[in-house]
ZADO-1210 file (C-alpha; in nm, 4 decimals, padded with zeros to 6 digits):
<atoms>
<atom x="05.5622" y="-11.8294" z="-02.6471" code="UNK" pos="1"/>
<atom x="05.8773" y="-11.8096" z="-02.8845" code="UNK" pos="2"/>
<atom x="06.0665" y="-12.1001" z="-02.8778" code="UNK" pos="3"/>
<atom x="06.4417" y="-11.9999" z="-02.9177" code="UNK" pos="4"/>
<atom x="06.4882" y="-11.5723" z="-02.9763" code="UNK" pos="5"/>
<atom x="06.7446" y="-11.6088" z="-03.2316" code="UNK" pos="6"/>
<atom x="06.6056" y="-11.8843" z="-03.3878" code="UNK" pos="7"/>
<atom x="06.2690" y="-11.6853" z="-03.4601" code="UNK" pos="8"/>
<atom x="06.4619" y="-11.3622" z="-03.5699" code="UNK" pos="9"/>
<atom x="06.6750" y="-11.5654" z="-03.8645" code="UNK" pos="10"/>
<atom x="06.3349" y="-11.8055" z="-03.9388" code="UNK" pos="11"/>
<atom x="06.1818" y="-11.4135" z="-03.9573" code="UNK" pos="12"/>
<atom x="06.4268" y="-11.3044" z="-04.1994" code="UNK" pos="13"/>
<atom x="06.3786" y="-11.6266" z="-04.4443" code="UNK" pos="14"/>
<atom x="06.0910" y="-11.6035" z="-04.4452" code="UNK" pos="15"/>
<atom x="06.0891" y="-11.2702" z="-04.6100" code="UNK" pos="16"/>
<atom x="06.4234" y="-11.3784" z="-04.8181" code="UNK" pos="17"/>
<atom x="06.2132" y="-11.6511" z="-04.9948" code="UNK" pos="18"/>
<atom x="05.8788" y="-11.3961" z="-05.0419" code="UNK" pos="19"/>
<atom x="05.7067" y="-11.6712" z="-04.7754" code="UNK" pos="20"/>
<atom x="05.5769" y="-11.3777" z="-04.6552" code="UNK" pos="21"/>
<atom x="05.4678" y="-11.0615" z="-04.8244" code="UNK" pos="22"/>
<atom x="05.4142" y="-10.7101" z="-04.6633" code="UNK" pos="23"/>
<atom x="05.1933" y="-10.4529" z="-04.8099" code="UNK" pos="24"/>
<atom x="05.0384" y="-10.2227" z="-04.5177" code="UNK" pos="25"/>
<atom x="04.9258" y="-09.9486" z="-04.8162" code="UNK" pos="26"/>
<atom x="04.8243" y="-10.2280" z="-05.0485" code="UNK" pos="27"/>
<atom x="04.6612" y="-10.4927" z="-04.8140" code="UNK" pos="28"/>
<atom x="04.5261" y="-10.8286" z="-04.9208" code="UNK" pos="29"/>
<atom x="04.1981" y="-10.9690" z="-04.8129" code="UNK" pos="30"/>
<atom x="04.0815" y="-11.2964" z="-04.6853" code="UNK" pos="31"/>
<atom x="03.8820" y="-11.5178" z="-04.6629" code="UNK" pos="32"/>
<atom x="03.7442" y="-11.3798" z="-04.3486" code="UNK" pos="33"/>
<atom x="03.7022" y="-11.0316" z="-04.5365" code="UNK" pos="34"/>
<atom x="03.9298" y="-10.8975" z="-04.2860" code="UNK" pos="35"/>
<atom x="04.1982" y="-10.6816" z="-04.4705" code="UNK" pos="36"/>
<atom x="04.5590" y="-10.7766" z="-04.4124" code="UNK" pos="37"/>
<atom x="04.8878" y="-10.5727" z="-04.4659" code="UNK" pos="38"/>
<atom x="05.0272" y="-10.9047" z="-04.4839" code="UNK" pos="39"/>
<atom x="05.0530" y="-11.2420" z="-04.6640" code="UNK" pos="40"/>
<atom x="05.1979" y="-11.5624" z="-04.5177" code="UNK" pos="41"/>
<atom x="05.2396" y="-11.8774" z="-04.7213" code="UNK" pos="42"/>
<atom x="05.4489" y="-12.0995" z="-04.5292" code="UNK" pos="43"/>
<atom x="05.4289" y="-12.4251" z="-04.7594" code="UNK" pos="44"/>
<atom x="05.7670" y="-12.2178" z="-04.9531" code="UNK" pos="45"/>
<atom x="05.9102" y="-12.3447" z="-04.6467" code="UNK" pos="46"/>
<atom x="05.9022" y="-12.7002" z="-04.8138" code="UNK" pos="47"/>
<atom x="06.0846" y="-12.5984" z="-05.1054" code="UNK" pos="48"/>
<atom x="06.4503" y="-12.5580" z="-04.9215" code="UNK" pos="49"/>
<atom x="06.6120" y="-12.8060" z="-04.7662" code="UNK" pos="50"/>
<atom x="06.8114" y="-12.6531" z="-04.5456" code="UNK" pos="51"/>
<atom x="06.5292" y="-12.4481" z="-04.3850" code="UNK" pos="52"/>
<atom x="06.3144" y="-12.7088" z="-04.3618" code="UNK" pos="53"/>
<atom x="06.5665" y="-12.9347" z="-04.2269" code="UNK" pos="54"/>
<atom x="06.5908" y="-12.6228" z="-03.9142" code="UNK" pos="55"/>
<atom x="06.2332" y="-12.6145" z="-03.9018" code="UNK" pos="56"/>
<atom x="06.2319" y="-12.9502" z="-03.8082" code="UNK" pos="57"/>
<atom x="06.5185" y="-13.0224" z="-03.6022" code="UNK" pos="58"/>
<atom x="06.4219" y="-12.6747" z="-03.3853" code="UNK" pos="59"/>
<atom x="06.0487" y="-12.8420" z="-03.3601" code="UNK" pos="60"/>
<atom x="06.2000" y="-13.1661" z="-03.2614" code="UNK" pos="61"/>
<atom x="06.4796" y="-13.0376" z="-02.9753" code="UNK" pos="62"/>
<atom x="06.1719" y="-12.8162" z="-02.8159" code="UNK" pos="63"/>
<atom x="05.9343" y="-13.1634" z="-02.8310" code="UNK" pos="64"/>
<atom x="06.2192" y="-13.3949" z="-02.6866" code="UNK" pos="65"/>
<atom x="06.3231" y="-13.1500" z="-02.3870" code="UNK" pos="66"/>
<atom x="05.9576" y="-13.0338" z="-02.3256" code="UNK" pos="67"/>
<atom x="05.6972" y="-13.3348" z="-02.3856" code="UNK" pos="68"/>
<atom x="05.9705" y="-13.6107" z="-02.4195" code="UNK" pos="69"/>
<atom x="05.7175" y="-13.8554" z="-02.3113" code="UNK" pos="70"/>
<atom x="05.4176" y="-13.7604" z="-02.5742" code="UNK" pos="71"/>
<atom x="05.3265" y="-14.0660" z="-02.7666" code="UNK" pos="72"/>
<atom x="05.1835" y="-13.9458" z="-03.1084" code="UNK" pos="73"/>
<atom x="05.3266" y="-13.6292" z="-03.3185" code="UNK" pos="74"/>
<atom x="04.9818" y="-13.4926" z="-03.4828" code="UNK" pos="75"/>
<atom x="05.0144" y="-13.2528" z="-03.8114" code="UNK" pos="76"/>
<atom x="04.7386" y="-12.9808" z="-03.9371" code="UNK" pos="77"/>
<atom x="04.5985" y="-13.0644" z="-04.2703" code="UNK" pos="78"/>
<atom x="04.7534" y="-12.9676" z="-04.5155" code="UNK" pos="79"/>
<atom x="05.0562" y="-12.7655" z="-04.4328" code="UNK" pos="80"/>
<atom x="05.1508" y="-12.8867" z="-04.1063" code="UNK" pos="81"/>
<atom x="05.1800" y="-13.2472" z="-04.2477" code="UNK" pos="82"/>
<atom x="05.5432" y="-13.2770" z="-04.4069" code="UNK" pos="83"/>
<atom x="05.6726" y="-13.0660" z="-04.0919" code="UNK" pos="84"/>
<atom x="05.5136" y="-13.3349" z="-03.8466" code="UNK" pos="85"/>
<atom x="05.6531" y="-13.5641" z="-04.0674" code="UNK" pos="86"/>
<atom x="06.0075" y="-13.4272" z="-04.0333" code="UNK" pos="87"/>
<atom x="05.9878" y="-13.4318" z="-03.6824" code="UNK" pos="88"/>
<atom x="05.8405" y="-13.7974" z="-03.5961" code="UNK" pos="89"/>
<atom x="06.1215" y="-13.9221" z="-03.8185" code="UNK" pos="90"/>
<atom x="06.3920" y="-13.7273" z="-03.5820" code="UNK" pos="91"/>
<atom x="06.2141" y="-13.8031" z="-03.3044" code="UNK" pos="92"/>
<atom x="06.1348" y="-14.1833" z="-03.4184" code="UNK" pos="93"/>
<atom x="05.7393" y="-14.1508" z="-03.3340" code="UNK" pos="94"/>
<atom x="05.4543" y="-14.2256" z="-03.4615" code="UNK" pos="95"/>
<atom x="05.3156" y="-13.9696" z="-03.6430" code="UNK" pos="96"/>
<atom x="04.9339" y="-13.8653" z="-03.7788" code="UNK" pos="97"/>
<atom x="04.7508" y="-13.5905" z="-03.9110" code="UNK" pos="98"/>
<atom x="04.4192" y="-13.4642" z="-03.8780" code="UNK" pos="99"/>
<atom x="04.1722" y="-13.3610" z="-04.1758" code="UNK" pos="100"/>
<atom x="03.9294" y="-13.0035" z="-04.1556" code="UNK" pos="101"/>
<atom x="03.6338" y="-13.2770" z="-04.1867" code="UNK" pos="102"/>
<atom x="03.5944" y="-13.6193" z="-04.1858" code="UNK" pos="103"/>
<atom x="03.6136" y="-13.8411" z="-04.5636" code="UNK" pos="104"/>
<atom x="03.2521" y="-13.8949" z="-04.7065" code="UNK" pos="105"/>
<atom x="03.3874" y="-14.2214" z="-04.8384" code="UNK" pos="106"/>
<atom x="03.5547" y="-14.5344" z="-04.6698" code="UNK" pos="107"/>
<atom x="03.5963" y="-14.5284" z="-04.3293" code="UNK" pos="108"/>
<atom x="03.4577" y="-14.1754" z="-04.2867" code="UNK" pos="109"/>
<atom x="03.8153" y="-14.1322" z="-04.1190" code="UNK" pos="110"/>
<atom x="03.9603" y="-13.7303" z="-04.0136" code="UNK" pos="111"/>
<atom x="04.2397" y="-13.8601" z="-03.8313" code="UNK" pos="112"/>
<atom x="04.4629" y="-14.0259" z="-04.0434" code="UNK" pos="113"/>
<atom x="04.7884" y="-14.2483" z="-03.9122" code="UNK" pos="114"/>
<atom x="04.5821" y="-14.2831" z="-03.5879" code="UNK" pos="115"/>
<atom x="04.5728" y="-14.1207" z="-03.2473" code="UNK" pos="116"/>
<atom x="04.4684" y="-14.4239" z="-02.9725" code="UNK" pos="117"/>
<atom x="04.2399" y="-14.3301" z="-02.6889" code="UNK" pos="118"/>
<atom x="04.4219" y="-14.2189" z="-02.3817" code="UNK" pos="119"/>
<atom x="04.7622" y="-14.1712" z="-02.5761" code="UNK" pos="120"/>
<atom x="04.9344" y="-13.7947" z="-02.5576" code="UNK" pos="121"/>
<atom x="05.0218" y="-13.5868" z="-02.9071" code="UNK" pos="122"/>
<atom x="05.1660" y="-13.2679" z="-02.9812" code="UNK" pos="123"/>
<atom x="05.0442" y="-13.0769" z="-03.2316" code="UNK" pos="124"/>
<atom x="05.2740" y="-12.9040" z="-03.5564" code="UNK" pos="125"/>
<atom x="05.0580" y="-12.6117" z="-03.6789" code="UNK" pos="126"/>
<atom x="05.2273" y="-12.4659" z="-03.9885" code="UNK" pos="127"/>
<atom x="05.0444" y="-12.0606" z="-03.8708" code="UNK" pos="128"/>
<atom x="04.7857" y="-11.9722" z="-03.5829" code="UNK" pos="129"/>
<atom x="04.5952" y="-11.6856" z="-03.6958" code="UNK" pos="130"/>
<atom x="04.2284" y="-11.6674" z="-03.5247" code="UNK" pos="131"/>
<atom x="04.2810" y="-12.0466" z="-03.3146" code="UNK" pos="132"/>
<atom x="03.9860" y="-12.1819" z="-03.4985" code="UNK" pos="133"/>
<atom x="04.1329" y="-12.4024" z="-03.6753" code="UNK" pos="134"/>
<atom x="04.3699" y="-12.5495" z="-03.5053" code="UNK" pos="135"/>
<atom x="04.1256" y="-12.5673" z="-03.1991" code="UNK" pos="136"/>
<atom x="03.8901" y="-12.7843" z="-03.4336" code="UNK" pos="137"/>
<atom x="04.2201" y="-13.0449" z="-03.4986" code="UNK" pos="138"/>
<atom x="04.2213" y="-13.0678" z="-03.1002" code="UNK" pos="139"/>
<atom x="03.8353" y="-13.1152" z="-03.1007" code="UNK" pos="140"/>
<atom x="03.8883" y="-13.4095" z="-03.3171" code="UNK" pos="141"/>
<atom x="04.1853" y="-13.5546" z="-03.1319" code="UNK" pos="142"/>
<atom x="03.9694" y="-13.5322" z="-02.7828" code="UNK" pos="143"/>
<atom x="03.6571" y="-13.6506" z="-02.9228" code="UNK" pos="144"/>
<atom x="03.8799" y="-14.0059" z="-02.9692" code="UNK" pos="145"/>
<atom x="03.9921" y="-13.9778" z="-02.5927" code="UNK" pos="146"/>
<atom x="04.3906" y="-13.8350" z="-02.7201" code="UNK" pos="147"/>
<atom x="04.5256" y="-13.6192" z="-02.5108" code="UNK" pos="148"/>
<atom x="04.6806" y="-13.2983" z="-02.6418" code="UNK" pos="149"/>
<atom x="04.9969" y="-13.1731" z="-02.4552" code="UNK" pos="150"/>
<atom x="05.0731" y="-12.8737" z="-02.6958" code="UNK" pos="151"/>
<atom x="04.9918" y="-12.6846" z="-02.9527" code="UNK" pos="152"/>
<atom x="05.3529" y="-12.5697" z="-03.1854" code="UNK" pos="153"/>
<atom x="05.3753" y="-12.3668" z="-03.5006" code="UNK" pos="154"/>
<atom x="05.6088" y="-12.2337" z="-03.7506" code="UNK" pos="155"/>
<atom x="05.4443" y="-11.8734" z="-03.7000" code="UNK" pos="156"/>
<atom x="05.1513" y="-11.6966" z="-03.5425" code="UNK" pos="157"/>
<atom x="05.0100" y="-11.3659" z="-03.5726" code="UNK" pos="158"/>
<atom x="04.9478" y="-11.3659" z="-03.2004" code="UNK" pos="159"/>
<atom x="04.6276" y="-11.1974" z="-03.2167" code="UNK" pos="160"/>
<atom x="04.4977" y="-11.1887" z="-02.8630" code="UNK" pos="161"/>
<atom x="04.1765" y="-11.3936" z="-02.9122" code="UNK" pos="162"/>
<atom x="04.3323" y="-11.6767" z="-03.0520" code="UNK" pos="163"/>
<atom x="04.5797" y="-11.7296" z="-02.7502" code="UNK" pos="164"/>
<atom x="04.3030" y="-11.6753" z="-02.5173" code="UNK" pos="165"/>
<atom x="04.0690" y="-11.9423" z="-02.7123" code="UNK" pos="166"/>
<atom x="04.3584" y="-12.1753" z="-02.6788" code="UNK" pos="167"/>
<atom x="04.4673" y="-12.0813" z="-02.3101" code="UNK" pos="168"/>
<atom x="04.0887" y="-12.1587" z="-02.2241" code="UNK" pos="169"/>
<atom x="04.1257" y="-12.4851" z="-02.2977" code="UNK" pos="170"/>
<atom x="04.4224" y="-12.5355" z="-02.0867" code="UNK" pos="171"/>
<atom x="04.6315" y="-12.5532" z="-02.3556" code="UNK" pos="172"/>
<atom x="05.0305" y="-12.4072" z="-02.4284" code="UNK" pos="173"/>
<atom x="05.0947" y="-12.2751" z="-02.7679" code="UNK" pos="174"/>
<atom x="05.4575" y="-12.2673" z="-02.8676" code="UNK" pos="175"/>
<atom x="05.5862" y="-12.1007" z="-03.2098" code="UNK" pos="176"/>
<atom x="05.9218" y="-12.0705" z="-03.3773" code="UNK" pos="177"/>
<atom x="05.8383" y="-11.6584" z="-03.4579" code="UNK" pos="178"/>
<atom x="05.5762" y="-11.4183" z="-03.4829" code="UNK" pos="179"/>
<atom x="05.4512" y="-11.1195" z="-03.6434" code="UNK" pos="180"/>
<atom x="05.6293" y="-10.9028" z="-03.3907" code="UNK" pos="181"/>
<atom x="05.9738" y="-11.0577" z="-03.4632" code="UNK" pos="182"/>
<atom x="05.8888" y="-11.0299" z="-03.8122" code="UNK" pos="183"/>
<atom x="05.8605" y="-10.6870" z="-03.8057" code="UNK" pos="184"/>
<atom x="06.1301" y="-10.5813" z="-03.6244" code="UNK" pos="185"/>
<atom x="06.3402" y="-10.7982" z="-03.8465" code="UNK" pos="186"/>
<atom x="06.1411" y="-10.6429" z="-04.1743" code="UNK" pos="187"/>
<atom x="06.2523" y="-10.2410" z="-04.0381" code="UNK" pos="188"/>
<atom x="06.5589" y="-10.3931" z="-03.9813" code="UNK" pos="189"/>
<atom x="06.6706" y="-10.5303" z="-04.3177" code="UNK" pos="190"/>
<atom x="06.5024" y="-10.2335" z="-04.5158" code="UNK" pos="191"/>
<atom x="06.1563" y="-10.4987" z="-04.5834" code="UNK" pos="192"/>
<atom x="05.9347" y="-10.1803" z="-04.4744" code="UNK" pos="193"/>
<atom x="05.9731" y="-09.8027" z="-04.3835" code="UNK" pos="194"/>
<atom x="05.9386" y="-09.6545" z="-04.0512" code="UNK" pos="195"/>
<atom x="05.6170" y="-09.4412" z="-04.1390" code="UNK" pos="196"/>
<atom x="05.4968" y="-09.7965" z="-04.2114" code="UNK" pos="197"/>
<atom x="05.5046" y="-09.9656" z="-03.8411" code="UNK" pos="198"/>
<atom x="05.2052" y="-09.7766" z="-03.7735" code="UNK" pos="199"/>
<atom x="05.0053" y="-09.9344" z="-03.9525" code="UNK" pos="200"/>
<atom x="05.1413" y="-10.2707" z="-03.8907" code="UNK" pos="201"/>
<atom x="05.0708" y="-10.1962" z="-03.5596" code="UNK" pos="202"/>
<atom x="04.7617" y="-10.1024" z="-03.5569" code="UNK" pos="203"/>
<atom x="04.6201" y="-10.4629" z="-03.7900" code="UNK" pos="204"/>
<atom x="04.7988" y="-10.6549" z="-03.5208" code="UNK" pos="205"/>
<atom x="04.5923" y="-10.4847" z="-03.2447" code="UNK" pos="206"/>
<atom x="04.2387" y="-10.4527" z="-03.4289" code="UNK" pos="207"/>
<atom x="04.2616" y="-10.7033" z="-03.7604" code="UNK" pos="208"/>
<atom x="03.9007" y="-10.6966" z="-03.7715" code="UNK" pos="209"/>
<atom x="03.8526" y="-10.3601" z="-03.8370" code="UNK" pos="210"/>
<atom x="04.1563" y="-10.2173" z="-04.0053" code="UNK" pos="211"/>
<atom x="04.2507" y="-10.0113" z="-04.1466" code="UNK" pos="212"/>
<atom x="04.0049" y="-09.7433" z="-03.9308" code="UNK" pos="213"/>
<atom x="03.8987" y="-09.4755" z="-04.1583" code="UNK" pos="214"/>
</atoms>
């Protein structure tokens, strides 16, 4: 679910201002996965500019404070969604933590850092949902100590169907300030891509794993 409309159209259109993202549906990258992509999304540029991030944050923190005003614990994604959930605690005046991909092999073996307290409530600030995993394996980690997760929020998602499912089936709400959708209309729009291109674009957001079909 989009947050505020015409918040996630003008996020859509920095992001492409400040090359956070990068569109190439005849020139796709790859990742990690192997799955080819007609587009690349780096939102740690976000951090960069002030003024954006200062929107980010204050957009994040008006959604938490009229939604969950009563969640306990603001809980980044390691790494990106850390200085956003740090941003936000400090508006909202919370405490805030953030939640490694696996636990320190030295110390106190910790993967939540700041600390999450059994039985206490946390949202979570994703900086991009893409598949769900891993943002599905910071609320594995936050419900393994007994925290309970109200939301899951992020600065973008792809909104691939199996990713809102995996997080619907847990009972969970995801909430992001735009998506690839907005994005694109807003990349047509300002002359980003070509018409002959949506297509394509199209077609990776339906079937990601096996585009582009010969």
């Amino acid at each position: 679910m989009i947050i505020d409309q015409a918040f996630s159209r003008e996020l859509a259109e920095t992001l492409l201002d400040i090359n956070a993202v990068l569109l190439r549906p005849k020139e796709p990258f790859t990742w990690s996965s192997g799955w080819n992509s007609p587009i690349y999304c780096d939102n740690r540029l976000t951090i960069h500019y002030p003024k954006l991030r200062k929107n980010i944050a204050r957009h994040l923190a008006d959604f938490i404070q009229e939604k969950y005003p009563e969640t306990d614990v603001i809980t980044g994604t390691a790494t990106a969604g850390i200085p956003h959930t740090a941003w936000v605690s400090d508006i909202l005046e919370k405490p805030m933590a953030y939640v490694r991909s696996k636990a320190k092999n030295h110390g106190m073996n910790s993967q939540i850092e700041g600390g999450v307290k059994k039985g206490e409530s946390t949202v979570i600030i994703e900086d991009l949902i893409s598949t769900g995993n891993s943002v599905l394996s910071v609320v594995d980690a936050l419900e393994f100590v007994g925290a309970k997760v109200d939301a899951i929020t992020s600065l973008f998602t792809y909104g691939f169907d199996v990713a809102h499912k995996a997080i619907e089936d847990r009972g969970l709400e995801i909430y992001s300030l735009t998506d690839y959708k907005t994005l694109i209309d807003v990349a047509l729009e300002k002359g980003y891509v070509h018409k002959s291109d949506i297509e394509l674009l199209s077609q990776w957001r339906e079937h990601p794993d096996i585009w582009p079909k010969d």
